[in-house]
C-alpha positions as CSV (number, residue, x, y, z in Angstrom):
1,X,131.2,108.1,117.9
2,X,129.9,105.8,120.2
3,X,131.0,107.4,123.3
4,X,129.7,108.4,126.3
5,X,127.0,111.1,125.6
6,X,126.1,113.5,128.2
7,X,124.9,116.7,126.5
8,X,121.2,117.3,127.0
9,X,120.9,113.6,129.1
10,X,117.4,113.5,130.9
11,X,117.0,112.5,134.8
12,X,115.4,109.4,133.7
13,X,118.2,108.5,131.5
14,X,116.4,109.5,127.6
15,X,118.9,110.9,125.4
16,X,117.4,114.5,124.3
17,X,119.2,114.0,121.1
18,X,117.4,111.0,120.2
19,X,114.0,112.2,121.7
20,X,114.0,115.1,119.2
21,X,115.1,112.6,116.3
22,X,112.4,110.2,117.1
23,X,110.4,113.2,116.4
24,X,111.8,114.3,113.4
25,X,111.1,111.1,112.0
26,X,107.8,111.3,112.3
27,X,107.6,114.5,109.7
28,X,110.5,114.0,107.5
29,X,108.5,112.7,104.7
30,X,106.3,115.1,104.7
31,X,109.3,117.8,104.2
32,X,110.6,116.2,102.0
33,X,107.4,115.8,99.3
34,X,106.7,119.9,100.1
35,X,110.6,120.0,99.9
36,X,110.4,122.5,103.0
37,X,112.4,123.6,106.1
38,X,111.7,121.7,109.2
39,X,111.2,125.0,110.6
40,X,109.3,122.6,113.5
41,X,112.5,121.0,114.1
42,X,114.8,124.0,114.2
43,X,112.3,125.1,116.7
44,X,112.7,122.2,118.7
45,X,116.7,122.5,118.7
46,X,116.7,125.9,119.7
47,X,114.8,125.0,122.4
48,X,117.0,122.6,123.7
49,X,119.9,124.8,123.0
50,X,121.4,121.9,120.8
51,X,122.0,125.3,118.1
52,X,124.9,125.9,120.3
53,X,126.7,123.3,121.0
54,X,129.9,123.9,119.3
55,X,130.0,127.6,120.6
56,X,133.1,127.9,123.1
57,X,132.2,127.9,126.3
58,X,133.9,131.1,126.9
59,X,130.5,132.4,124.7
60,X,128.1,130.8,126.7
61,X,128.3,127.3,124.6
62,X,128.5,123.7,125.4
63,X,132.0,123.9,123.3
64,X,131.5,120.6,121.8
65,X,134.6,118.6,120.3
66,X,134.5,117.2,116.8
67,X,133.6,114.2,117.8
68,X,130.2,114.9,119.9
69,X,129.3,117.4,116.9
70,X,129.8,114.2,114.7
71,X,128.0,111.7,116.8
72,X,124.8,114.9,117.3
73,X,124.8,115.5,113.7
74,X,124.3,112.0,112.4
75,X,121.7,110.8,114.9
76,X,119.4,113.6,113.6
77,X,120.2,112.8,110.0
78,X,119.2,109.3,110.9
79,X,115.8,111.0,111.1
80,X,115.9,113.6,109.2
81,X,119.1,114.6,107.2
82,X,118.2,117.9,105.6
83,X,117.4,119.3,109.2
84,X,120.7,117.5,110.0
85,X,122.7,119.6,107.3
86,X,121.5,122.9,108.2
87,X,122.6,121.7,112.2
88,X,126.1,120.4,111.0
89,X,126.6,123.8,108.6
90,X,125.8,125.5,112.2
91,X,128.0,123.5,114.6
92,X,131.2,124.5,111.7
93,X,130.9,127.8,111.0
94,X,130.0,128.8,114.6
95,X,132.8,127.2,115.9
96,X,134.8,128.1,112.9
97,X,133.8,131.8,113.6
98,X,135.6,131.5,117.2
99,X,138.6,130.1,115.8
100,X,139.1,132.7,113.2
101,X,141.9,134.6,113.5
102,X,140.2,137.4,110.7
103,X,137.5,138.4,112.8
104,X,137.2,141.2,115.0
105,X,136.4,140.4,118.6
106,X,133.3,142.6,118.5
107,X,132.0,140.8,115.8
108,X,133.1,137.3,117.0
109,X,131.5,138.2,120.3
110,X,128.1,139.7,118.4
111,X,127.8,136.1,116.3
112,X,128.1,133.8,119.0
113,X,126.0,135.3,121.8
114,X,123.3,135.4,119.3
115,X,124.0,131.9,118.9
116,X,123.7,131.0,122.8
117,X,121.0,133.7,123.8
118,X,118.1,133.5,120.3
119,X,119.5,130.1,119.0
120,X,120.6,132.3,115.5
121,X,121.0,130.4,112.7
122,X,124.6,130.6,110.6
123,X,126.1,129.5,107.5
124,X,128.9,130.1,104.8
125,X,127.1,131.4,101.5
126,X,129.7,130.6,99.1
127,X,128.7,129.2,95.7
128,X,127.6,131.1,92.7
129,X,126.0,130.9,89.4
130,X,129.0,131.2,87.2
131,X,131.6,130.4,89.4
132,X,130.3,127.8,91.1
133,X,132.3,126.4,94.3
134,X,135.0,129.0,95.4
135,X,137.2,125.9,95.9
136,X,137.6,125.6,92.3
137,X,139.4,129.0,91.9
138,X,137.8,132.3,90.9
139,X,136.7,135.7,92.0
140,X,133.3,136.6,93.1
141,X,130.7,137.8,91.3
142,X,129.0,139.1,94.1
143,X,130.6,142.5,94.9
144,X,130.9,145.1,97.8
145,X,131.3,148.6,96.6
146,X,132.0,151.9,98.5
147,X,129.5,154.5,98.1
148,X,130.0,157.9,99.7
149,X,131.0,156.7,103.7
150,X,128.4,153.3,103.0
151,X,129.8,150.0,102.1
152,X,126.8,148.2,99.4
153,X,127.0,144.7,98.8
154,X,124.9,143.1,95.3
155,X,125.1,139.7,93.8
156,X,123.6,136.1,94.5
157,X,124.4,132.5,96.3
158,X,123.2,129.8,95.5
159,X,122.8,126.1,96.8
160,X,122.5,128.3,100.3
161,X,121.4,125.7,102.6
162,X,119.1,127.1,105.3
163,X,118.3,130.1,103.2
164,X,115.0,131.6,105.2
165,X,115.8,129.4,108.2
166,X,119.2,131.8,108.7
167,X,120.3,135.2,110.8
168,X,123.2,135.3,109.6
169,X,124.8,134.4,106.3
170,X,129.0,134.8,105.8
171,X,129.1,135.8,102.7
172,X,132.4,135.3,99.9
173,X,132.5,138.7,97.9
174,X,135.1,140.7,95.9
175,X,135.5,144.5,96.6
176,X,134.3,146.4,93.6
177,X,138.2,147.9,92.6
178,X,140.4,148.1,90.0
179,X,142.1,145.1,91.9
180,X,139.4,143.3,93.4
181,X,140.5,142.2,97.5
182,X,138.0,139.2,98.2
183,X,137.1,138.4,102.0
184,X,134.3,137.5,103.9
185,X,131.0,140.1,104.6
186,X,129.0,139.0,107.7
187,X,125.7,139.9,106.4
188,X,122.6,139.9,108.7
189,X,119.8,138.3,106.5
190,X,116.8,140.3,107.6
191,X,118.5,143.2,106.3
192,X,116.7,145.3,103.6
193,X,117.8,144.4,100.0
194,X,118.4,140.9,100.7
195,X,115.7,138.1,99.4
196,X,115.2,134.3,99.1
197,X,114.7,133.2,95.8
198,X,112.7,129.5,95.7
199,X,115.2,128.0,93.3
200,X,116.5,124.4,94.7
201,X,114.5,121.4,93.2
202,X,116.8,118.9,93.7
203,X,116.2,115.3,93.7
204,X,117.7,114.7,97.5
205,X,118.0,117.4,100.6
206,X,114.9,118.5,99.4
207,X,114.0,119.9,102.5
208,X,117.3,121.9,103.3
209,X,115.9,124.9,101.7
210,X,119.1,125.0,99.5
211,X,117.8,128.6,97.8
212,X,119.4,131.4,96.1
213,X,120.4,134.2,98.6
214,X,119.9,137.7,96.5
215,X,121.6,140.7,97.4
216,X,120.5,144.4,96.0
217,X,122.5,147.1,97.6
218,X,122.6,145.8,101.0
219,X,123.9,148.5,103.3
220,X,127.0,146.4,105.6
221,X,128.1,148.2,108.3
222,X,132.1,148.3,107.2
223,X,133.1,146.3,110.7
224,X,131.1,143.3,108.9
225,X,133.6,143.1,106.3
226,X,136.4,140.6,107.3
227,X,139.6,139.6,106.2
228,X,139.7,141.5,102.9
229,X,143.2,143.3,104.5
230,X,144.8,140.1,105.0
231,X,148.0,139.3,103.1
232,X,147.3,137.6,99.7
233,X,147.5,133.7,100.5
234,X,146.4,133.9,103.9
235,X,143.6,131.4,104.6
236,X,140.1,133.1,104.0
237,X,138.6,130.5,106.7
238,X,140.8,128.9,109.6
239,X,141.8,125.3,109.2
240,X,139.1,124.3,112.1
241,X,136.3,125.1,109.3
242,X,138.0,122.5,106.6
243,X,138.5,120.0,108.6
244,X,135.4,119.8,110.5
245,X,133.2,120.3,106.6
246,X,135.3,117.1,105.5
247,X,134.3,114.9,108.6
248,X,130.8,116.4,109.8
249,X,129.5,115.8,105.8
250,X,130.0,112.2,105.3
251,X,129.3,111.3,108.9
252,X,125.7,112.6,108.0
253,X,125.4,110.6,104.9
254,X,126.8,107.5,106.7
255,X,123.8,108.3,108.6
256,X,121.5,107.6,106.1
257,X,123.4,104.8,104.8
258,X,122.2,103.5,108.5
259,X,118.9,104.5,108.2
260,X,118.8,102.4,104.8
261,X,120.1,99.2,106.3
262,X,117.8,99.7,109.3
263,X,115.0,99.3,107.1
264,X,116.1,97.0,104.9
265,X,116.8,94.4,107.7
266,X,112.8,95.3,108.5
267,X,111.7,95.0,105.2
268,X,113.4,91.1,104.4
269,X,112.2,89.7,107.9
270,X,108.6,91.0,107.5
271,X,108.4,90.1,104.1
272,X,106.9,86.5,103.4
273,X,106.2,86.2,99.7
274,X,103.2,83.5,99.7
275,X,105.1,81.4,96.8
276,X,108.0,81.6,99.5
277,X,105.8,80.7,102.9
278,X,108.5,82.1,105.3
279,X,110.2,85.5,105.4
280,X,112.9,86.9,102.8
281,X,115.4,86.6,105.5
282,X,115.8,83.1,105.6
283,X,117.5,83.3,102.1
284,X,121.1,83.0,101.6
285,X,121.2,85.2,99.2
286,X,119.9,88.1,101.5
287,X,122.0,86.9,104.1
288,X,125.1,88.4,101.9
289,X,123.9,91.0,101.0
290,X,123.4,92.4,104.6
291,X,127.2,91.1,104.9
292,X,128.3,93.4,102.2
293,X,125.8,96.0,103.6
294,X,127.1,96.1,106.9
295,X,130.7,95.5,105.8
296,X,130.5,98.7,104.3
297,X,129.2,100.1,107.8
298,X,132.2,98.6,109.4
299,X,134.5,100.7,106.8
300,X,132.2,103.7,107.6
301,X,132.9,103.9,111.0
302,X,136.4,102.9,111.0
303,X,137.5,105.6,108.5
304,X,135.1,108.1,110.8
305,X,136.7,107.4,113.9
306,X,139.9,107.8,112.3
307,X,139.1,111.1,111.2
308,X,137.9,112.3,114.8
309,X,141.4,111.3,115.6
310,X,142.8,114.1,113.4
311,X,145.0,117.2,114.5
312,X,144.2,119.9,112.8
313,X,148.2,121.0,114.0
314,X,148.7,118.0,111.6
315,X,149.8,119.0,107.9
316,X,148.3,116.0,106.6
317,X,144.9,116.0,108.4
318,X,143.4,117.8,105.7
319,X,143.9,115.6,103.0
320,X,143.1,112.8,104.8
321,X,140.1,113.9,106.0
322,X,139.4,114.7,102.3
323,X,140.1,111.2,101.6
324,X,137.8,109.9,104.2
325,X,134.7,112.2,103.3
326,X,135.3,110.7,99.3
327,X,135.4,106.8,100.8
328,X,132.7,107.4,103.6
329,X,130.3,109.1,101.0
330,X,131.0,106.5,98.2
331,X,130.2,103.4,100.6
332,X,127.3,105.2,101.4
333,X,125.4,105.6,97.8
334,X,127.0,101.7,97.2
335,X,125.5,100.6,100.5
336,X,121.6,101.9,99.6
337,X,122.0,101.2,96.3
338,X,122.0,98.0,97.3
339,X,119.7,98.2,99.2
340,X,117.4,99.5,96.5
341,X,119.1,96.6,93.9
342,X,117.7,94.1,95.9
343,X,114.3,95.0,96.9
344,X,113.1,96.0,94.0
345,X,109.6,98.2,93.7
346,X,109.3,98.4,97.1
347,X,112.7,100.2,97.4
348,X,111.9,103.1,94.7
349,X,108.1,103.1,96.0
350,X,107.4,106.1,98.2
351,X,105.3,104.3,100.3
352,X,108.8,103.5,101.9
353,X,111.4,105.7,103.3
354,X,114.4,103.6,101.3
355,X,114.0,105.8,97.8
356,X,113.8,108.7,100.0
357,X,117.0,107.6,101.5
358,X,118.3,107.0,97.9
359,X,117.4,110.6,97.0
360,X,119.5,111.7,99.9
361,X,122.7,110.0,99.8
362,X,123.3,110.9,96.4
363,X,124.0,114.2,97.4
364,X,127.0,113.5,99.5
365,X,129.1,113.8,96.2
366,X,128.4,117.6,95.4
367,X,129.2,118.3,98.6
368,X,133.3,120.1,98.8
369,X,135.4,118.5,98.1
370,X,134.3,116.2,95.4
371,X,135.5,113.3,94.0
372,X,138.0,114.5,91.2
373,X,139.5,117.0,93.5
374,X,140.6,115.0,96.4
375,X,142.0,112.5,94.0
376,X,144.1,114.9,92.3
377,X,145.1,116.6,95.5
378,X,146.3,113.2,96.8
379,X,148.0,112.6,93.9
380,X,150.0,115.7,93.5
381,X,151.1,115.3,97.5
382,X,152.4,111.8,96.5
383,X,154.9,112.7,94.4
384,X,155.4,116.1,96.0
385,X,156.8,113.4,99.3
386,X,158.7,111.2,96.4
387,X,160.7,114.3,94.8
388,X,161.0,116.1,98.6
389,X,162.6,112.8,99.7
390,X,165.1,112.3,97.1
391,X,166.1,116.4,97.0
């Protein structure tokens, strides 16, 4: 993740990436107390046509691998990481969108030159009220129904990160039958009938403008509907999609992690309690907890750069990337809360960005897949190998 970096490189050798981030800095504490988009900052990526970087080139893109999307999307969240979520749900699903076997070409091509030529934003809309997380199991609530020669889609999403910020939302429905067929239904957000309900007041990501997506009889032209023919068991979303949502996530919240260190290191060399005379990093005792700090880092980025190695050809690159978002995400919260442990009111005061970073991090754990669900999975595969290799 520490490559060479050449997208978006000034003459005078600035880094565009970090230029905008160095911005983004600057007003992420004010989104987050109004617990707003950085519309600002979307702007400012669109701009520099960063919203397109992992469109194919073959679509006008940059066609960026895993790894430059990973490096992109954790020096923003450095600086601000709900803009950085709404960029990393961007980078997978358009790229996911190309590799999808289920979509028809017109539609493919519609998405992603609306990507490269209006910087349109896109993102899976996929949890619900009562189901919750579609990886759990379930149908859809939300339903698409055949009226006369019009298809009408009604229901809600929640947790919709980007909300007002997005064109386009893929949206995971059920047909309204006697046997419901679920798929996806490409659903173009400025559409009449569809409406942003002001629900997420969360404690972290405050300004990802995680709302509730509401759906009234939406008119979908029937092209938009996609993959609700496909043999039951065929993958919904192409394996591209899962494995880049398992790596992209916890490289952002290892971001923050960073972010937390950062100013902790600030914090204990600038600090000189007057009982003390000299700064708090003198002490020993602070001296190991940056060890264990940045010990934590060095896991971080090893299990990260592992997963960048991954093939998605690979059958088990899923669930080791599943492993590595659980390890990456819990070093994370363990790193800033140490952080936090050790410097006391400063740390939870929001004078300082650490308890903003606090907030944040926490959220890596309801992010797919969670904890219980990747250890289970891992488990079942274990002695799935055992019985397999004494058949």
């Amino acid at each position: 993740m520490d490559g060479a970096r050449t997208y978006g490189d000034r003459p005078d050798g600035t880094d565009l990436v970090d230029t905008l981030a160095a911005v983004f800095a600057q007003r992420a504490a004010e989104y987050d107390r109004n617990a707003s988009i950085g519309f600002d900052n979307l702007a400012d990526l669109r701009a520099a046509g960063l919203l397109a970087l992992a469109v194919p080139r073959a679509w006008g893109g940059e066609g960026a691998d895993l790894g430059r999307v990973m490096d992109v999307v954790a020096r923003i969240a450095r600086a601000d990481p709900s803009t950085a979520l709404i960029l990393g749900m961007q980078f997978i699903h358009s790229a996911g969108s190309a590799a999808s076997p289920l979509w028809p070409a017109a539609v493919r091509d519609e998405v992603l030159h609306s990507v490269v030529r209006t910087g349109a934003l896109i993102n899976a809309l996929r949890v619900e009220p009562e189901l919750g997380t579609p990886a759990r199991g379930g149908i859809p609530a939300t339903r698409v129904r055949r009226v006369g020669g019009r298809w009408l889609l009604s229901g809600r999403k929640i947790f919709s990160t980007g909300s007002a910020a997005l064109h386009w939302g893929i949206v995971w429905a059920a047909t309204e039958e006697d046997t419901p067929r679920i798929g996806q239904i490409l659903v173009p957000l400025n559409s009449p009938g569809v409406r942003i309900e002001k629900s997420w007041h969360h404690l972290g990501m405050r300004a990802s403008g995680s709302d509730t997506v509401v759906f009234e009889d939406v008119d979908i032209p029937e092209r938009y509907l996609i993959g609700f023919d496909a043999p039951v068991g065929a993958e919904r979303e192409p394996p591209t999609v899962a494995l880049w949502h398992v790596l992209v996530v916890p490289a952002l919240y290892n971001a923050i992690a960073q972010s937390a260190r950062d100013w902790l290191v600030a914090f204990l060399q600038n600090r000189v309690p007057t009982a003390l005379g000299r700064p708090l990093s003198t002490l020993t005792r602070f001296h190991a907890v940056l060890g264990e700090i940045d010990g934590l880092l060095l896991c971080n980025r090893a299990l990260l750069e592992r997963g960048i190695g991954l093939k998605v050809s690979d059958a088990n690159a899923l669930s080791e990337g599943r492993q590595i978002k659980r390890l990456v995400t819990e070093n994370a919260i363990t790193l800033v809360s140490r952080a936090v442990e050790v410097t006391g009111n400063p740390g939870l005061s929001q004078d300082n960005p650490l308890e903003r970073h606090y907030r944040d991090v926490l959220c890596g754990r309801v992010h797919t897949p969670q904890a219980d669900a990747v250890l289970e999975q891992a488990g079942e595969r274990a002695f799935a190998a055992w019985r397999q290799s004494r058949a």
